[in-house]
CHARMM internal coordinates of N, CA and C (Angstrom, degrees):
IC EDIT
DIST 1 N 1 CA 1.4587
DIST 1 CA 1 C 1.5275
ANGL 1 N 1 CA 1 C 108.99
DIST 1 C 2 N 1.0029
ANGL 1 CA 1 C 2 N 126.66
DIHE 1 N 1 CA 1 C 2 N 126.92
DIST 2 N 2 CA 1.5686
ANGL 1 C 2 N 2 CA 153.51
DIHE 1 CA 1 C 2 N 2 CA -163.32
DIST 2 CA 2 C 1.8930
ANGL 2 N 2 CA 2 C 92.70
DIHE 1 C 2 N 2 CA 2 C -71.55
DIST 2 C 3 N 1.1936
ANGL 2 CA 2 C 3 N 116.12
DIHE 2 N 2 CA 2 C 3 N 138.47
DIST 3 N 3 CA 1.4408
ANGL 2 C 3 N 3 CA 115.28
DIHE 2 CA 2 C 3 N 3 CA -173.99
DIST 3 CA 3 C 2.1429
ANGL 3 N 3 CA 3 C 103.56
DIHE 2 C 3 N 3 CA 3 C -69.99
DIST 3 C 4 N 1.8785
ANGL 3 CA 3 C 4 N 98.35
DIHE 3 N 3 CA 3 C 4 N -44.78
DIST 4 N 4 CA 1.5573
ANGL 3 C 4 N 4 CA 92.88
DIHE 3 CA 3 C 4 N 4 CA -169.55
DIST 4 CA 4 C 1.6799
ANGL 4 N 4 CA 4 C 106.33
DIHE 3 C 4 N 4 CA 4 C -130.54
DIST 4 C 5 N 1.1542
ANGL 4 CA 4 C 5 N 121.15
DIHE 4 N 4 CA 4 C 5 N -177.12
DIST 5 N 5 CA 1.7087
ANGL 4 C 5 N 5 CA 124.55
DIHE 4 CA 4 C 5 N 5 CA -161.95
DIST 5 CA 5 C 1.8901
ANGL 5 N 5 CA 5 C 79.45
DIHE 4 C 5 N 5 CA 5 C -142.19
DIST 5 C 6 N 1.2995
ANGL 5 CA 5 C 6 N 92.96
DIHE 5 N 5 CA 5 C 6 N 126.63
DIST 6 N 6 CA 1.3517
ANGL 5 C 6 N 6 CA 102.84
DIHE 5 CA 5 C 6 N 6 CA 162.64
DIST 6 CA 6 C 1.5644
ANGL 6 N 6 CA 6 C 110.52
DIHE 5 C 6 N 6 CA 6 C -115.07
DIST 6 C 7 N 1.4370
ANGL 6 CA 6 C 7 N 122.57
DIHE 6 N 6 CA 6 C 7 N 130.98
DIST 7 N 7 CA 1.7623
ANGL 6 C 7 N 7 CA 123.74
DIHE 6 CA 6 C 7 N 7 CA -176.52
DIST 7 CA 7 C 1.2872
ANGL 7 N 7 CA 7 C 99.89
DIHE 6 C 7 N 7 CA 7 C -122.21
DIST 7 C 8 N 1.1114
ANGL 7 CA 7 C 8 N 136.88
DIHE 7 N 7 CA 7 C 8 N 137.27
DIST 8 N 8 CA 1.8497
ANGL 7 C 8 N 8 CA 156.99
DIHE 7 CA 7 C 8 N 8 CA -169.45
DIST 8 CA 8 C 1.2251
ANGL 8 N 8 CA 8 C 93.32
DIHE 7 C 8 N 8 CA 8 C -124.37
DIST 8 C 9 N 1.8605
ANGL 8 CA 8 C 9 N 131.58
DIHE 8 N 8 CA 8 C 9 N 87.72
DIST 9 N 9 CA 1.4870
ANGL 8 C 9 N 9 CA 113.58
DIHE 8 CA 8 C 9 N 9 CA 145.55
DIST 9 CA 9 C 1.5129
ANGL 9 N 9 CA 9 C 141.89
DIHE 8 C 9 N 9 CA 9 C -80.44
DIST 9 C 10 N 0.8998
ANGL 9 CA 9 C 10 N 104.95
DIHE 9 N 9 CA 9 C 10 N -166.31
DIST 10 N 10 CA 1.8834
ANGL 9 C 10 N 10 CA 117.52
DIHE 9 CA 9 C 10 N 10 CA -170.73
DIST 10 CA 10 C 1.3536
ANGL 10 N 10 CA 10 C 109.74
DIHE 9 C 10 N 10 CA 10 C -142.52
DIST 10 C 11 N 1.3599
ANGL 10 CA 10 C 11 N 110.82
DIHE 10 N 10 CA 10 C 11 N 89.00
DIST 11 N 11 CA 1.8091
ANGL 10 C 11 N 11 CA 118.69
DIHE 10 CA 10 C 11 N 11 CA -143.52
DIST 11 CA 11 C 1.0866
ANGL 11 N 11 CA 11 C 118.87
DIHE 10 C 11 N 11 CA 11 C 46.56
DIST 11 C 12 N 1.7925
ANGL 11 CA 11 C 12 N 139.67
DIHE 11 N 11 CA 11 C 12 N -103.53
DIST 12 N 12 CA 1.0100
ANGL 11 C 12 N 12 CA 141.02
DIHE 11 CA 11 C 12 N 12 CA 177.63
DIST 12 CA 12 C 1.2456
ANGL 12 N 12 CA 12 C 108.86
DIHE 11 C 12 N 12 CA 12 C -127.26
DIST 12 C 13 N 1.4756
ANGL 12 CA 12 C 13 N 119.99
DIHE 12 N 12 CA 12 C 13 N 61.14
DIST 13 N 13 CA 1.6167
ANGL 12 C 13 N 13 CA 119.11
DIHE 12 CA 12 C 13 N 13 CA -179.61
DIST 13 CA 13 C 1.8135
ANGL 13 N 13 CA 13 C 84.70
DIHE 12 C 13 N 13 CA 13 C -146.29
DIST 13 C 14 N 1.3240
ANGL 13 CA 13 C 14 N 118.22
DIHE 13 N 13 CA 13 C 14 N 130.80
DIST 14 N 14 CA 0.9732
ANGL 13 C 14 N 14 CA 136.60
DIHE 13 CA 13 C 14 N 14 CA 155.64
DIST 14 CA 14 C 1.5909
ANGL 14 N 14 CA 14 C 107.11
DIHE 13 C 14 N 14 CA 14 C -15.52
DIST 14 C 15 N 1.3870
ANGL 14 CA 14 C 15 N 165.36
DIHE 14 N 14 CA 14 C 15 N 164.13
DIST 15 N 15 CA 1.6650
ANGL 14 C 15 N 15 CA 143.93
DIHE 14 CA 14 C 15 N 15 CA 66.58
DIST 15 CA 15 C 1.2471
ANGL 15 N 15 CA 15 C 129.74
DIHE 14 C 15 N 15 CA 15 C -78.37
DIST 15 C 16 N 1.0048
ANGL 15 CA 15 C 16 N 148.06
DIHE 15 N 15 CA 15 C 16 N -6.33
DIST 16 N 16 CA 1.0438
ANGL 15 C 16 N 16 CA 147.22
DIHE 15 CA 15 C 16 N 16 CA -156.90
DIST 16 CA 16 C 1.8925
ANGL 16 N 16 CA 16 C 114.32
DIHE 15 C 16 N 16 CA 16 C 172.37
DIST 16 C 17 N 1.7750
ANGL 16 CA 16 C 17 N 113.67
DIHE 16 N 16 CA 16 C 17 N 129.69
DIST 17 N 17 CA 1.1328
ANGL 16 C 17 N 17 CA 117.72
DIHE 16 CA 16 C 17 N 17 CA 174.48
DIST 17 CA 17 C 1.3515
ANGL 17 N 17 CA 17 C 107.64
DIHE 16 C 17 N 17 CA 17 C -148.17
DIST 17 C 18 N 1.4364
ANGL 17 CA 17 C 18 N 113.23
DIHE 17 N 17 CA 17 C 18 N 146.16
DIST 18 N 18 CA 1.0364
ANGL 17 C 18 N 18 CA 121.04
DIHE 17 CA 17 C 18 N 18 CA -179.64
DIST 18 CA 18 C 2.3504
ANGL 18 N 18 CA 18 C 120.46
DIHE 17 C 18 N 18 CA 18 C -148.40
DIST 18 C 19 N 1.0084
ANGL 18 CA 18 C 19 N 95.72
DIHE 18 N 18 CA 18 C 19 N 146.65
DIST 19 N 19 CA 1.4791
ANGL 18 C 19 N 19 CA 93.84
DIHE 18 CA 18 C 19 N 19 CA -167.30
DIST 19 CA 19 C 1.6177
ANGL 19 N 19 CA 19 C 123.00
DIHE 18 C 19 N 19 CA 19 C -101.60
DIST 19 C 20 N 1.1671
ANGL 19 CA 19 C 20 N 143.18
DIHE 19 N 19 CA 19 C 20 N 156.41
DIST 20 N 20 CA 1.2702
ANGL 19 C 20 N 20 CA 117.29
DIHE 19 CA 19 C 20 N 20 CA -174.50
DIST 20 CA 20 C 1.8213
ANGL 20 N 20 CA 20 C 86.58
DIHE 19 C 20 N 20 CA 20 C 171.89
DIST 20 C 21 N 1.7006
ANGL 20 CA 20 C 21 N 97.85
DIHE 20 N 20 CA 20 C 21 N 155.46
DIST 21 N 21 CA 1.5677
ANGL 20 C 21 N 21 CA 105.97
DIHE 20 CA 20 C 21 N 21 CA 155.81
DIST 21 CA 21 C 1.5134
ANGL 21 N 21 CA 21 C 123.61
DIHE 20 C 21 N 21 CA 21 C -99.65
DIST 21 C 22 N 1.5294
ANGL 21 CA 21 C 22 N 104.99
DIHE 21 N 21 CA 21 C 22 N 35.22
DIST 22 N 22 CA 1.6498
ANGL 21 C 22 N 22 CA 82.19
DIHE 21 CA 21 C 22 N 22 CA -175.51
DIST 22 CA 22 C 1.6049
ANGL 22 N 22 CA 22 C 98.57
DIHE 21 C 22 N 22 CA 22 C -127.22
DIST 22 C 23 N 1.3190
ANGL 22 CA 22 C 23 N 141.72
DIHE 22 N 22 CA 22 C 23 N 116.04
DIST 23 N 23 CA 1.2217
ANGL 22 C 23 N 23 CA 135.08
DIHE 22 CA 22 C 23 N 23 CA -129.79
DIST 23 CA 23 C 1.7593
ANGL 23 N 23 CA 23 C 102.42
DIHE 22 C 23 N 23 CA 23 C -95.68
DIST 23 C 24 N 0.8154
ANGL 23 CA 23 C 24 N 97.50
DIHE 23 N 23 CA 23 C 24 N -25.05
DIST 24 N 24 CA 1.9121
ANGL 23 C 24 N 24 CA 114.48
DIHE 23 CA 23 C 24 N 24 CA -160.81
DIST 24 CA 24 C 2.3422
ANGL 24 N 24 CA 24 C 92.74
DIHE 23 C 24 N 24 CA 24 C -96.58
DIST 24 C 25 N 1.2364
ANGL 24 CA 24 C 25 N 87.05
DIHE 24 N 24 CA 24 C 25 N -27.20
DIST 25 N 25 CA 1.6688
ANGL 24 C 25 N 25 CA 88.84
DIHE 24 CA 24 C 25 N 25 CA 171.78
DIST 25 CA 25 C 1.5804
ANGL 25 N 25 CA 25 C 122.59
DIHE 24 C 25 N 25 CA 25 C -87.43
DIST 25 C 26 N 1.0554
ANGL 25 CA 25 C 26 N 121.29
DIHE 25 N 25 CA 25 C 26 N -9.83
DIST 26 N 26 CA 1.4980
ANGL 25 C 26 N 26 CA 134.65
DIHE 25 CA 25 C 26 N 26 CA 167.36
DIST 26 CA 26 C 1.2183
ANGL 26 N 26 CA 26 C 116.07
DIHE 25 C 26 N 26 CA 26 C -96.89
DIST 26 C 27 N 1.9870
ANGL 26 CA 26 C 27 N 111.27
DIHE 26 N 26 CA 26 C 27 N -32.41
DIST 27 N 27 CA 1.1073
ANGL 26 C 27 N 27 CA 89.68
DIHE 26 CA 26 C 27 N 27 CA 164.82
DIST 27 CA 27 C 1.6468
ANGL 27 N 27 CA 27 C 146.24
DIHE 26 C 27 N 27 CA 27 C -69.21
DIST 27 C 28 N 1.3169
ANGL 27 CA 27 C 28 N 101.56
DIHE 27 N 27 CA 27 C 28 N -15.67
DIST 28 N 28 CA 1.7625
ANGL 27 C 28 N 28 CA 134.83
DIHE 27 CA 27 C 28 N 28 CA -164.12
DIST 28 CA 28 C 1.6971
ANGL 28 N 28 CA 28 C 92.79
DIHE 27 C 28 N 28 CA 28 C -102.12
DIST 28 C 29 N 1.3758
ANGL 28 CA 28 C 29 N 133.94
DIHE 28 N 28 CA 28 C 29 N -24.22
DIST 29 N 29 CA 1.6483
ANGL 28 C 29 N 29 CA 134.60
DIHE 28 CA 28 C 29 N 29 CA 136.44
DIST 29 CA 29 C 1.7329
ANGL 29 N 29 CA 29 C 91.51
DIHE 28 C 29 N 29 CA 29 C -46.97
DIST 29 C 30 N 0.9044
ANGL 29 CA 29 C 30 N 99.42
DIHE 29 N 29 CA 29 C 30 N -95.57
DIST 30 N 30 CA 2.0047
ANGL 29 C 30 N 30 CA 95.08
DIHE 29 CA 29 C 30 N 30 CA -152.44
DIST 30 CA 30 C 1.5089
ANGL 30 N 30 CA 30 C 103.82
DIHE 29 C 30 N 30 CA 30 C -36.93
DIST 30 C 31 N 1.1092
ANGL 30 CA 30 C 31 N 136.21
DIHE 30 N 30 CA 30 C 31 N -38.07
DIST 31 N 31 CA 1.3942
ANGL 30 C 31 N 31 CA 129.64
DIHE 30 CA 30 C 31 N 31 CA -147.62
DIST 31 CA 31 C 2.0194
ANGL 31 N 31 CA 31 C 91.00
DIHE 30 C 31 N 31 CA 31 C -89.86
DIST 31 C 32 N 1.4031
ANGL 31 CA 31 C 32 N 114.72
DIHE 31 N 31 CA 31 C 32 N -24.27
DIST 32 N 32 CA 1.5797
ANGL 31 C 32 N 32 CA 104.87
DIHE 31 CA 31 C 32 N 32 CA -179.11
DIST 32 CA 32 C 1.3906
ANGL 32 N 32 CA 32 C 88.71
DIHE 31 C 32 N 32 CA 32 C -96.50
DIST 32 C 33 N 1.3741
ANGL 32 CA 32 C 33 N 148.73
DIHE 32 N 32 CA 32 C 33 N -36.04
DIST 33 N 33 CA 1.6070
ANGL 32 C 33 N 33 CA 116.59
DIHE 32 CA 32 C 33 N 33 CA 171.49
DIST 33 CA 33 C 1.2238
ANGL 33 N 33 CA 33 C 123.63
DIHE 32 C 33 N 33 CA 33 C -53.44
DIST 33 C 34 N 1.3194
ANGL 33 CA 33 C 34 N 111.28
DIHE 33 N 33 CA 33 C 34 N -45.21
DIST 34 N 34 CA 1.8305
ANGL 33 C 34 N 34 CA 104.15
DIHE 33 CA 33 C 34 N 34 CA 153.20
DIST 34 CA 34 C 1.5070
ANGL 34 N 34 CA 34 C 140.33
DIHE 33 C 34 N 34 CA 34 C -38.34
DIST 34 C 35 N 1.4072
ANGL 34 CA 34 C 35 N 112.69
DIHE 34 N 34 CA 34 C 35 N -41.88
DIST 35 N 35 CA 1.0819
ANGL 34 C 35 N 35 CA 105.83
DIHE 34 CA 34 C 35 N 35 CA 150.67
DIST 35 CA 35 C 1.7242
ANGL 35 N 35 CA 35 C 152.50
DIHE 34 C 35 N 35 CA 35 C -97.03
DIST 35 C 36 N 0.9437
ANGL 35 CA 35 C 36 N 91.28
DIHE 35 N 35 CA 35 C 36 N 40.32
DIST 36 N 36 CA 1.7478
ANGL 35 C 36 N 36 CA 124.54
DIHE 35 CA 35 C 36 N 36 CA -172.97
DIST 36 CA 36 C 0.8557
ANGL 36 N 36 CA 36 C 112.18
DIHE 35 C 36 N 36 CA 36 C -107.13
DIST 36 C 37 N 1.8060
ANGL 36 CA 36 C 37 N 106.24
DIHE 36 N 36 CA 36 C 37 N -29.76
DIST 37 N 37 CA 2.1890
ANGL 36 C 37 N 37 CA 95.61
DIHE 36 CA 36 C 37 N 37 CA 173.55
DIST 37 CA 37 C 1.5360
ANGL 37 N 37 CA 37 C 85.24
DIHE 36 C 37 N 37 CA 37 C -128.84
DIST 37 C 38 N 2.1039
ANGL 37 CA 37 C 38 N 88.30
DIHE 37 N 37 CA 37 C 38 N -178.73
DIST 38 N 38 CA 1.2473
ANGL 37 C 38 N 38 CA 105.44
DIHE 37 CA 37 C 38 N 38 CA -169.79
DIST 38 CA 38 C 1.8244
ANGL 38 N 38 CA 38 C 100.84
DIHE 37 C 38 N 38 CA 38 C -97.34
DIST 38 C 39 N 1.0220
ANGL 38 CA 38 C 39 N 125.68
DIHE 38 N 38 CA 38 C 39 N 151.88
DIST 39 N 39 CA 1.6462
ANGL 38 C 39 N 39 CA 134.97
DIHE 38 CA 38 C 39 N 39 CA 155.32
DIST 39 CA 39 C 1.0889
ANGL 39 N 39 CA 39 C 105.52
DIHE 38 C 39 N 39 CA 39 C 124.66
DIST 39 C 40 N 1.4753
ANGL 39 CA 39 C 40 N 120.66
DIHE 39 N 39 CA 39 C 40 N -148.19
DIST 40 N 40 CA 1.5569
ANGL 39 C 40 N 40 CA 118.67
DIHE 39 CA 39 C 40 N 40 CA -169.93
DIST 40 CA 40 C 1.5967
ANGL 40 N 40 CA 40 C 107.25
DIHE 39 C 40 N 40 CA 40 C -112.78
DIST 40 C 41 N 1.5823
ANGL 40 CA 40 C 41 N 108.93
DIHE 40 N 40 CA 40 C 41 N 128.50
DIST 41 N 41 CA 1.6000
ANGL 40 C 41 N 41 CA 114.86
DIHE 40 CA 40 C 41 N 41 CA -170.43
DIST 41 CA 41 C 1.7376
ANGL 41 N 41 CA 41 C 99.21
DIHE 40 C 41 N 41 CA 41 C -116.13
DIST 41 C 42 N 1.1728
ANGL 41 CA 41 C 42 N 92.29
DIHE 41 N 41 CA 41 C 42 N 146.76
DIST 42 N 42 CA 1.7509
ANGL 41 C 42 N 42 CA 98.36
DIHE 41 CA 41 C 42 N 42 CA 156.40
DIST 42 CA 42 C 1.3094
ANGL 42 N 42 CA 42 C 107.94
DIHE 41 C 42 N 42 CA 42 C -139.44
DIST 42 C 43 N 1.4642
ANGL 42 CA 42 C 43 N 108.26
DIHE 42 N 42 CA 42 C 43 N 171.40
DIST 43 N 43 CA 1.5487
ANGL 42 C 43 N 43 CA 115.95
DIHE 42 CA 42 C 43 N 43 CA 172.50
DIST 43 CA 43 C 1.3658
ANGL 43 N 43 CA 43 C 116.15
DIHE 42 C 43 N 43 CA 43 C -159.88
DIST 43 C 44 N 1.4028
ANGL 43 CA 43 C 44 N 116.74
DIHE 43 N 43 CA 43 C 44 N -178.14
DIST 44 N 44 CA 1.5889
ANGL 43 C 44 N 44 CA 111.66
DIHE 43 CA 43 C 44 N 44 CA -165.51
DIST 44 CA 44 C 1.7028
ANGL 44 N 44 CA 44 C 99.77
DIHE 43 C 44 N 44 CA 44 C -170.39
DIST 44 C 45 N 1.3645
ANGL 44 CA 44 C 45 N 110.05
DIHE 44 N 44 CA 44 C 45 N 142.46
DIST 45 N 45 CA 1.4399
ANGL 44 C 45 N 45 CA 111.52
DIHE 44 CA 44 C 45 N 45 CA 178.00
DIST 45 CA 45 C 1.3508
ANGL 45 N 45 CA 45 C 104.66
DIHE 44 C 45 N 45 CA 45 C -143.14
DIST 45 C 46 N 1.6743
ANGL 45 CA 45 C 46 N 100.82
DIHE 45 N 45 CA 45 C 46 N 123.66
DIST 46 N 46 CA 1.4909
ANGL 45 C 46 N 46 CA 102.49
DIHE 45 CA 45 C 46 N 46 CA -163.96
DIST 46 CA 46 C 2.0965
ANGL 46 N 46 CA 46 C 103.73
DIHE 45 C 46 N 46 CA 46 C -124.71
DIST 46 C 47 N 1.5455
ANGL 46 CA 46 C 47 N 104.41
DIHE 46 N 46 CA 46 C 47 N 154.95
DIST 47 N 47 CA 1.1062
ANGL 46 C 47 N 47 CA 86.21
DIHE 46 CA 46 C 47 N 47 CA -173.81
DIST 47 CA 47 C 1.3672
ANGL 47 N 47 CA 47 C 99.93
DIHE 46 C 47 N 47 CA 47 C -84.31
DIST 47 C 48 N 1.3980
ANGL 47 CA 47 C 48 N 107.72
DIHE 47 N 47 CA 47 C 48 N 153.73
DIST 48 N 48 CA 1.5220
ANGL 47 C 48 N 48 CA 129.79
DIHE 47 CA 47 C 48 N 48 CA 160.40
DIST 48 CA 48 C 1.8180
ANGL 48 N 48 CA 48 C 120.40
DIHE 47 C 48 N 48 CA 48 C -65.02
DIST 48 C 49 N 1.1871
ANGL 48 CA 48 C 49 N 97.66
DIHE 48 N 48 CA 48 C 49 N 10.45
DIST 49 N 49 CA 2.0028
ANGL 48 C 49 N 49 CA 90.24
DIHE 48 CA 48 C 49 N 49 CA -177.50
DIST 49 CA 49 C 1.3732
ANGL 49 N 49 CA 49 C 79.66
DIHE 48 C 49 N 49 CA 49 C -119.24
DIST 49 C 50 N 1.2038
ANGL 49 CA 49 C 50 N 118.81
DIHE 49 N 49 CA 49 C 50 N -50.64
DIST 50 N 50 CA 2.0103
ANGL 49 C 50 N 50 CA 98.47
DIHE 49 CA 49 C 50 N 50 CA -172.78
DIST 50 CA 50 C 1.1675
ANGL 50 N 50 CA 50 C 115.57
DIHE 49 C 50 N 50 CA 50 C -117.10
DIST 50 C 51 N 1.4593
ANGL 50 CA 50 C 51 N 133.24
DIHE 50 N 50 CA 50 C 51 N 29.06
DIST 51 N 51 CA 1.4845
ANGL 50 C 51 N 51 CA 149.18
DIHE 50 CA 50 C 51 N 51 CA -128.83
DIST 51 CA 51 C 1.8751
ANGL 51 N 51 CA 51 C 103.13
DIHE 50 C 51 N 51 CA 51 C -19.04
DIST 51 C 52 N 1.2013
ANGL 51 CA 51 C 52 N 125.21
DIHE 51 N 51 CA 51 C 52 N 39.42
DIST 52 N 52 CA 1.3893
ANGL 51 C 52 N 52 CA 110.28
DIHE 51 CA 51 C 52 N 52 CA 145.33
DIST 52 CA 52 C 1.2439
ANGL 52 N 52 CA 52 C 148.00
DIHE 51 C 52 N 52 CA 52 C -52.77
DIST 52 C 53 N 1.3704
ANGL 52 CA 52 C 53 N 156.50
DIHE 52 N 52 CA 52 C 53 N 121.60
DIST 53 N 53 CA 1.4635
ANGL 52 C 53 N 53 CA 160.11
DIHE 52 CA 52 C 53 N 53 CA -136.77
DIST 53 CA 53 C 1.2766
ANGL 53 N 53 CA 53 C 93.81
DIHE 52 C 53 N 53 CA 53 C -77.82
DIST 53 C 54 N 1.5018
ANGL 53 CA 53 C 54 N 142.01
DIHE 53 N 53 CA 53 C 54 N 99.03
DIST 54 N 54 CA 1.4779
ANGL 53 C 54 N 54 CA 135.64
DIHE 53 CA 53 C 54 N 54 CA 158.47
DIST 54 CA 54 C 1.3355
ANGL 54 N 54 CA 54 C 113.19
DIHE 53 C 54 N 54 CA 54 C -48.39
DIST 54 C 55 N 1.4345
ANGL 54 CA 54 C 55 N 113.46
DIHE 54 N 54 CA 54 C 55 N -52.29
DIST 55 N 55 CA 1.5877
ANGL 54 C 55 N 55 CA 108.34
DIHE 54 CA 54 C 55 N 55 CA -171.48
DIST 55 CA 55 C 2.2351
ANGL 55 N 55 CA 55 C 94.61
DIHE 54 C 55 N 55 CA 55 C -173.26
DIST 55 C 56 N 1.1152
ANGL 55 CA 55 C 56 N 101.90
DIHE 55 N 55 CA 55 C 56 N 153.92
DIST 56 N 56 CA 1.2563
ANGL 55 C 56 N 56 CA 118.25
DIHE 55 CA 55 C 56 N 56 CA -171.51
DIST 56 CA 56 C 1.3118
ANGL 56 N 56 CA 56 C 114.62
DIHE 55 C 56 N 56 CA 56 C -157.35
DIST 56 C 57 N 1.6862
ANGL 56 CA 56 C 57 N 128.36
DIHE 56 N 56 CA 56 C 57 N 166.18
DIST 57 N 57 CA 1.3659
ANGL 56 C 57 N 57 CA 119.57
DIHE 56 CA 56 C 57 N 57 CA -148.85
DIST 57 CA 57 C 1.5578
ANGL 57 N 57 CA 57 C 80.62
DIHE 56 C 57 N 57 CA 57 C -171.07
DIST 57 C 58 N 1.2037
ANGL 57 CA 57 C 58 N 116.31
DIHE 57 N 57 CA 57 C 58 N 149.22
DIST 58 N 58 CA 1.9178
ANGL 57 C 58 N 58 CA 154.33
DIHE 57 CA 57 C 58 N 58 CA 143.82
DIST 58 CA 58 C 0.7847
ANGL 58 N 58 CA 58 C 147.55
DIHE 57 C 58 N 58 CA 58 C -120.90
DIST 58 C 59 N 1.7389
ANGL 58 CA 58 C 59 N 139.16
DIHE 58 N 58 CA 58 C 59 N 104.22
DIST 59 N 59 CA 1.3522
ANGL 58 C 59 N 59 CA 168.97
DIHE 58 CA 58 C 59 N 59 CA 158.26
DIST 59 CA 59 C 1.1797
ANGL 59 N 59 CA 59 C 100.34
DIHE 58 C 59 N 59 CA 59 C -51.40
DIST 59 C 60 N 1.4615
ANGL 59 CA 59 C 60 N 107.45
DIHE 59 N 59 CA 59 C 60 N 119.70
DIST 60 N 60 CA 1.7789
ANGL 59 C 60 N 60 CA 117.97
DIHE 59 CA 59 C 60 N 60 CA 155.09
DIST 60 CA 60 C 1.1376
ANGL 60 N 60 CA 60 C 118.98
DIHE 59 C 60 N 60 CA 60 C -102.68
DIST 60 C 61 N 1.4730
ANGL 60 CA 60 C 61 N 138.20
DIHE 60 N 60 CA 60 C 61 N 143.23
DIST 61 N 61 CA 1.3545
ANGL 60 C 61 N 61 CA 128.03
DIHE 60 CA 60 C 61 N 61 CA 161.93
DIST 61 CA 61 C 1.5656
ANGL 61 N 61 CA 61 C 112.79
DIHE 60 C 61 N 61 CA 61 C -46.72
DIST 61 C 62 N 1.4849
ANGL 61 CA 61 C 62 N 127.13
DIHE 61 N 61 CA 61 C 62 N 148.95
DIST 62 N 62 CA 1.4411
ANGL 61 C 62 N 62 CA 114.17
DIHE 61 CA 61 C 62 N 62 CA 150.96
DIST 62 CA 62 C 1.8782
ANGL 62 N 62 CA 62 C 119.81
DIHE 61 C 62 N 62 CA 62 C -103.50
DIST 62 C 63 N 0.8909
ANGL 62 CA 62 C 63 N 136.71
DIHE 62 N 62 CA 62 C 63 N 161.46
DIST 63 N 63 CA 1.3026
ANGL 62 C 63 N 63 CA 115.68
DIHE 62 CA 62 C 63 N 63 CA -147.03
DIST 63 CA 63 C 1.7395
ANGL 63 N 63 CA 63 C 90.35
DIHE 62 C 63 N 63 CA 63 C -135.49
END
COOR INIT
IC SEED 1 N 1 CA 1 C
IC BUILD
C-alpha cells in the first residue's frame, strides 16, 4: 500500500489520480498536470494511514 494518493481536479470533478510514497514527487506530478490543460485546476495529496491533506495547490485560468 502506497504511503499517499495524489487527485488533480477540474473544478469539482476528479481528472486525474495517482499513488506513490514519495511526497514531494506527486507533488511536482499534480502541479505539471495542471499545466498541460487550460482552465482552473486544483489538487490535493492526502496520506492514506490517516487520510490528512499533506499539501495541495490551485490553478486559475488567466483570461
Amino acid at each position: 500500500m502506497f504511503t499517499y494518493t495524489a487527485t488533480v481536479y477540474f473544478g469539482s470533478h476528479g481528472f486525474s489520480q495517482k499513488s506513490g510514497n514519495n511526497l514531494d514527487g506527486l507533488f511536482i506530478w499534480m502541479l505539471n498536470q495542471g499545466d498541460q490543460h487550460f482552465g482552473a485546476f486544483s489538487g490535493q495529496i492526502i496520506n492514506n494511514l490517516d487520510k490528512v491533506i499533506e499539501k495541495k495547490f490551485k490553478k486559475n485560468a488567466i483570461h
